[in-house]
C-alpha positions in Angstrom: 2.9 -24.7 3.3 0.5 -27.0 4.8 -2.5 -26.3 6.7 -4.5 -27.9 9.1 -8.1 -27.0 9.3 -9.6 -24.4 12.5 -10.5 -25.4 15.1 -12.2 -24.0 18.8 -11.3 -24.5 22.5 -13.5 -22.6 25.0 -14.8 -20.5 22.1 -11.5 -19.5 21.0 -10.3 -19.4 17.3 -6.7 -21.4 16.6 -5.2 -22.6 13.5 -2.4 -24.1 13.0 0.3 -24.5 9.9 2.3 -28.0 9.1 5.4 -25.5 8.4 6.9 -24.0 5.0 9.8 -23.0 3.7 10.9 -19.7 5.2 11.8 -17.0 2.3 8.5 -18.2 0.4 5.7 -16.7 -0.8 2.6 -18.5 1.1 -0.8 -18.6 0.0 -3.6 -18.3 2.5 -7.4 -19.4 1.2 -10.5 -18.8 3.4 -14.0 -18.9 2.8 -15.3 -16.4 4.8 -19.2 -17.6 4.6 -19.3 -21.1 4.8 -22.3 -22.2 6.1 -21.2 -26.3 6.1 -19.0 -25.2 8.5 -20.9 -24.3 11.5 -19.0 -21.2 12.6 -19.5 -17.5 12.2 -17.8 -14.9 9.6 -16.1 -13.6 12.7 -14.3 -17.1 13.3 -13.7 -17.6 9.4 -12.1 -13.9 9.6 -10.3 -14.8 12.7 -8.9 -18.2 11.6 -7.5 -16.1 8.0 -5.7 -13.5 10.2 -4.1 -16.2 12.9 -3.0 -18.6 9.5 -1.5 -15.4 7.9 0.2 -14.7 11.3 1.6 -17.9 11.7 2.9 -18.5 7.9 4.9 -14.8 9.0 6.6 -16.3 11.5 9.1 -18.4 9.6 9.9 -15.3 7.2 7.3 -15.7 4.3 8.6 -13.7 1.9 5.1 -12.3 1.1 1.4 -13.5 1.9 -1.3 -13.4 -0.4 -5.0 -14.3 1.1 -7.2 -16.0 -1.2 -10.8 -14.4 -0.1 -13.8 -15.2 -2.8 -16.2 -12.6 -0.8 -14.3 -10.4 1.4 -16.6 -10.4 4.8 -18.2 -6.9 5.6 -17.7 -5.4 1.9 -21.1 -4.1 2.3 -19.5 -1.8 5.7 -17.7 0.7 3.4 -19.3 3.8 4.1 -20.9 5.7 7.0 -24.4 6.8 6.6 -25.2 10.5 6.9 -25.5 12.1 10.2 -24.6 8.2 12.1 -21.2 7.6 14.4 -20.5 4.3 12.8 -17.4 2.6 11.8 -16.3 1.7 8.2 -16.0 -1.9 9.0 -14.6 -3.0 5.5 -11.4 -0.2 6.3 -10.7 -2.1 9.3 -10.9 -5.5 8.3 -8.5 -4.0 5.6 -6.3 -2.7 8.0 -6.4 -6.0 10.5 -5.7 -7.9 7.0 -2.6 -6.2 6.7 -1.1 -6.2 10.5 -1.4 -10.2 10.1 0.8 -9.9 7.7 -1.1 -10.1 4.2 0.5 -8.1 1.3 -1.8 -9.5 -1.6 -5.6 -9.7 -1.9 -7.0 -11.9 -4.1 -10.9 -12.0 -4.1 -14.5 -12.1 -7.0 -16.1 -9.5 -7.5 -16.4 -6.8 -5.1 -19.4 -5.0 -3.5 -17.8 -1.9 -4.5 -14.5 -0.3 -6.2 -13.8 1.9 -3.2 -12.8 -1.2 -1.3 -9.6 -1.7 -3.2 -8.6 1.9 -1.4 -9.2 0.6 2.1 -5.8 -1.6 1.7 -2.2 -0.1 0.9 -1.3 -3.8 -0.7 -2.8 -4.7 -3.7 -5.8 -6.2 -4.5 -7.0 -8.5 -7.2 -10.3 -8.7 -8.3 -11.9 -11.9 -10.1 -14.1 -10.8 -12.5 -17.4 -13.0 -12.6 -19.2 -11.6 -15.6 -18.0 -13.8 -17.7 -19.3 -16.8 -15.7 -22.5 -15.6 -15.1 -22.9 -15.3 -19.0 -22.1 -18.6 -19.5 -24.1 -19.7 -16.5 -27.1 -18.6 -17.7 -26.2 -18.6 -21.5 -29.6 -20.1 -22.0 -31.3 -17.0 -21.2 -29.7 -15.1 -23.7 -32.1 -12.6 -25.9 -35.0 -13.6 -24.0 -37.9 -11.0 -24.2 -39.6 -12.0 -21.2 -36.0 -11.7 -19.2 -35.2 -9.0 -16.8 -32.1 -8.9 -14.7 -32.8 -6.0 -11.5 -29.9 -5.1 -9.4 -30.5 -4.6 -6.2 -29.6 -1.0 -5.3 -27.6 2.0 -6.9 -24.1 0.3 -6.4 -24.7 -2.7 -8.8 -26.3 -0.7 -11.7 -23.3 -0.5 -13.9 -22.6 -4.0 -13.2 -26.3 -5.4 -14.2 -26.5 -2.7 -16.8 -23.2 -4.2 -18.6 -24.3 -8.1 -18.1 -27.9 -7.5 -19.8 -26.1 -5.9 -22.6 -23.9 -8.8 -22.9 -26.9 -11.2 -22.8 -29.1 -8.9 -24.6 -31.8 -8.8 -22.3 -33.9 -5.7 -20.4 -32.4 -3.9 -16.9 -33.7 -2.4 -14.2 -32.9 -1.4 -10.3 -34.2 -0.9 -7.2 -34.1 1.8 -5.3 -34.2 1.1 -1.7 -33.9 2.5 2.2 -31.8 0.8 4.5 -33.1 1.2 8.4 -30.0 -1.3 10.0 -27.3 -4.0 8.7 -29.9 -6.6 7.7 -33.0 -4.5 7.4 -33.6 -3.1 3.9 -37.0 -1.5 2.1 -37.4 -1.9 -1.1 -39.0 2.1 -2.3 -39.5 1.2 -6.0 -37.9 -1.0 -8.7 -37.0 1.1 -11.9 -37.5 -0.5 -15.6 -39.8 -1.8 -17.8 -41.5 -4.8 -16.5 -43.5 -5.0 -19.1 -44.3 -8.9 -20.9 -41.7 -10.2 -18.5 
């Protein structure tokens, strides 16, 4: 089907479809951060869950939601001893009242996302683009890839053995959303 871009009225969210065959399969993309567009995550969220309402309407046989980095990933567990929701469960679950029965998305911040949906989800994996990316970096001694906390070891560890370069992580303490200490980086650092 055909889609017209988002747009707000009194800071309101609508979107809008040209129409589609009812009994199809409809595709939904949205770029959740998209910073040439001037609005928020929230509105990008909002915008994916009003087009995948309104492509339901005329029957779609099914809805698949094209998301390269799935807002709130990072929201997928709660903290020890804090009342806090698992925000990534119930963008999951708003995903799926709208009507979406497919995921597609890159890579994700973590594997136990997949579980917060009942529909599945397909997972881009980027490795192989970064290697190529930075190809030129490949067996470089004084090269060190770090990931940035416990969650992305495995991930780091498997590109540097790809590009045959050194690893390391950081281990680090989290005081709100976007405030994060760094404790220590593990590895060795040394001649890089």
């Amino acid at each position: 089907s055909s889609l017209s871009n988002g747009f707000q009225v009194f800071d309101q969210v609508y979107a809008m479809t040209g129409g589609g065959p009812g009994g199809a399969t409809q595709v939904v993309v949205q770029q959740l951060y998209d910073p040439t567009s001037g609005r928020s995550v929230n509105d990008n969220y909002l915008e994916l869950l009003f087009l995948a309402d309104a492509v339901r309407k005329p029957a779609a046989k099914s809805i698949t939601a094209v998301i390269p980095y799935p807002a709130y990933a990072r929201q997928d567990k709660i903290d020890y001893g804090k009342r806090q929701p698992i925000s990534a469960k119930v963008m999951a679950d708003l995903s799926e009242a709208a009507g979406i029965r497919h995921v597609l998305t890159c890579t994700l911040h973590s594997q136990q996302s997949k579980g917060f949906y009942t529909v599945p989800v397909d997972e881009l994996d980027l490795l192989k683009t970064w290697v190529e990316y930075f190809g030129d970096l490949q067996g470089k001694e004084d090269v060190i890839v770090v990931a940035p906390d416990a969650g992305a070891v495995k991930t780091t560890q498997l590109f540097a053995r790809f590009m045959n370069i050194s690893s390391a992580f950081a281990s680090k303490s989290r005081t709100s959303a976007s405030d994060v200490t760094a404790l220590s980086v593990v590895g060795d650092f040394r001649g890089k």
